[in-house]
Structure formats: C-alpha cells, structure tokens
C-alpha positions as CSV (number, residue, x, y, z in Angstrom):
1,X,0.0,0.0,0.0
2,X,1.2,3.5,-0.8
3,X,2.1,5.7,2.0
4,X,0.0,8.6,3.1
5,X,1.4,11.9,1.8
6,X,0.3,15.5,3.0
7,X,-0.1,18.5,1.8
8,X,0.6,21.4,4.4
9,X,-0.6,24.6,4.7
10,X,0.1,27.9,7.2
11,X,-3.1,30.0,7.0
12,X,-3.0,30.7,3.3
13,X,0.5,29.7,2.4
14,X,1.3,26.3,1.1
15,X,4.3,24.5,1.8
16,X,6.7,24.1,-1.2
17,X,10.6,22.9,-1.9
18,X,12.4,25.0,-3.3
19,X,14.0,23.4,-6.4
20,X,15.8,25.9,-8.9
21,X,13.4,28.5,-10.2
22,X,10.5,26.9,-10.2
23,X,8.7,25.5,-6.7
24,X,7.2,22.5,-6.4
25,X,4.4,20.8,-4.4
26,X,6.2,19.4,-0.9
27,X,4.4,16.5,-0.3
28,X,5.3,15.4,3.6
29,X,4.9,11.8,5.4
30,X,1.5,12.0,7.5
31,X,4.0,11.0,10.8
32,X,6.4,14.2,10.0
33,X,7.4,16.8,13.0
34,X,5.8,19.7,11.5
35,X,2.0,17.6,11.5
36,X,2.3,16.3,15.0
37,X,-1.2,16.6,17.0
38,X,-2.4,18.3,13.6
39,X,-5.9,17.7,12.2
40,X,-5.5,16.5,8.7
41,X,-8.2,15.9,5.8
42,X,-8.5,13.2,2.8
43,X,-8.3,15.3,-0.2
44,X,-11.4,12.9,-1.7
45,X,-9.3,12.9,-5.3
46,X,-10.2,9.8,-7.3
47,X,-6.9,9.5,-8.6
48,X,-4.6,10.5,-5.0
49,X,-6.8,8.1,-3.0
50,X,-3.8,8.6,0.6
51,X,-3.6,12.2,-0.3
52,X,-4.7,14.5,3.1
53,X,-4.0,18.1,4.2
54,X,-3.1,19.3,6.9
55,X,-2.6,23.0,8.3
56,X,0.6,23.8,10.4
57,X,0.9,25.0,13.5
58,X,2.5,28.6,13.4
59,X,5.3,27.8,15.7
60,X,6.2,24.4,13.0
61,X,9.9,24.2,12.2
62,X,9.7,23.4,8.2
63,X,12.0,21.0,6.8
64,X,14.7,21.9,5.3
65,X,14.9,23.1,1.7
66,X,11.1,23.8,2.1
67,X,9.5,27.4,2.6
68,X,5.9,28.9,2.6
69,X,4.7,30.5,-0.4
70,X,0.6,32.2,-1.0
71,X,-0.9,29.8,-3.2
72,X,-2.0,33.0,-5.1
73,X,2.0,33.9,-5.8
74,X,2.5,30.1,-7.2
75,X,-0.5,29.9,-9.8
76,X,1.4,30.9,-12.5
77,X,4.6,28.4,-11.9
78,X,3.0,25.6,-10.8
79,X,1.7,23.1,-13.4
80,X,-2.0,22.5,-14.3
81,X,-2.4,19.6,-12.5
82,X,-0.6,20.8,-9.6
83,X,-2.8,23.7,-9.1
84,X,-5.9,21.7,-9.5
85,X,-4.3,19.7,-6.2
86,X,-3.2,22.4,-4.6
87,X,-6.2,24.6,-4.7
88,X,-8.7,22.0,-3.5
89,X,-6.4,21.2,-0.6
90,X,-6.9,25.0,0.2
91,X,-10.5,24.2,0.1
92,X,-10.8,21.2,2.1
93,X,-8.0,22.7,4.7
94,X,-10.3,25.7,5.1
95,X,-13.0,24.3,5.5
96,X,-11.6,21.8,8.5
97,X,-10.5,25.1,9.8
98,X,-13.8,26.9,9.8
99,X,-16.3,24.2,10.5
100,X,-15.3,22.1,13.3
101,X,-19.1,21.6,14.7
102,X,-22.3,21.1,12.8
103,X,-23.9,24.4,11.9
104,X,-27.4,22.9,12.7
105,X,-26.5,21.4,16.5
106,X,-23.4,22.3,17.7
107,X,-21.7,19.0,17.5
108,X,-18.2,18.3,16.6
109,X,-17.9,17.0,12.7
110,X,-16.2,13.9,12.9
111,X,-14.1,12.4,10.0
112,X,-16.4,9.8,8.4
C-alpha cells in the first residue's frame, strides 16, 4: 500500500521545496514533525486516493529546503495539475479550519 502523503498549509500559504526557479508541491509523510497533533483531511481525489491536508501550526519548524509561499503567488509556476491539487487542498483545509461543529446542532464533525 502506498504511503500517506500530506499537503501542508500555514493560514493561506502552502508548503513548497524550493528546487531551482520553479517551486514545487512538498508533499510530507502523514508522521512528519511539523504535523504532529495536527488535524488533517483526505483530499477525496479519485486518482490521489492517501492524499490529506493538513494545516501547520504557526510555531512548526519546516524541513529543510522547504519554505511557505501564498498559493495565489504560485498559480502561474506551478503546473495545471498541480494547481488543480493544490487549490482544492486549500478548500478542504479551510473548510476543517472553519467548520469544526455542525452548523445545525453544535456538535463536533467527525471524520467519516
């Protein structure tokens, strides 16, 4: 079975390497130090099945050769497919940031 990779976001800013001139995606182990005691969230792509994000802490050390960057700033270097992953993950990670209880009774939503 292929091993769960994560997406990670700060606020806004996705988590990238830094490889040349052009960024790329940093795709982290779901057990890595900057996700510990972090809520993370299945991506629901057909295709990326073990594919979660995950939003960092603001006190997370980033690995190395890795650095924040707004999603907006990477639209135009990152490839088609990449932004199409990238951009939901912003979706999903916002929405497990802003809707932690059921807006009809309160209770805490619950990872089906």
């Amino acid at each position: 079975m292929a091993p769960v990779s994560v997406l990670a976001f700060a606020k806004r800013r996705l988590l990238v390497r830094r490889e040349g001139e052009r960024p790329a995606i940093a795709m982290l182990d779901l057990g890595a130090a900057p996700l510990a005691g972090r809520a993370d969230f299945p991506l629901g792509l057909p295709d990326a099945p073990r594919l979660r994000v995950a939003d960092l802490s603001p006190e997370a050390e980033l690995p190395p050769g890795t650095e924040l960057r707004e999603l907006r700033s990477l639209l135009p270097v990152l490839a088609a497919d990449e932004v199409r992953v990238a951009v939901r993950a912003l979706h999903v990670v916002e929405w497990g940031r802003t809707h932690r209880h059921c807006g009809r009774c309160g209770t805490a939503n619950e990872e089906s």
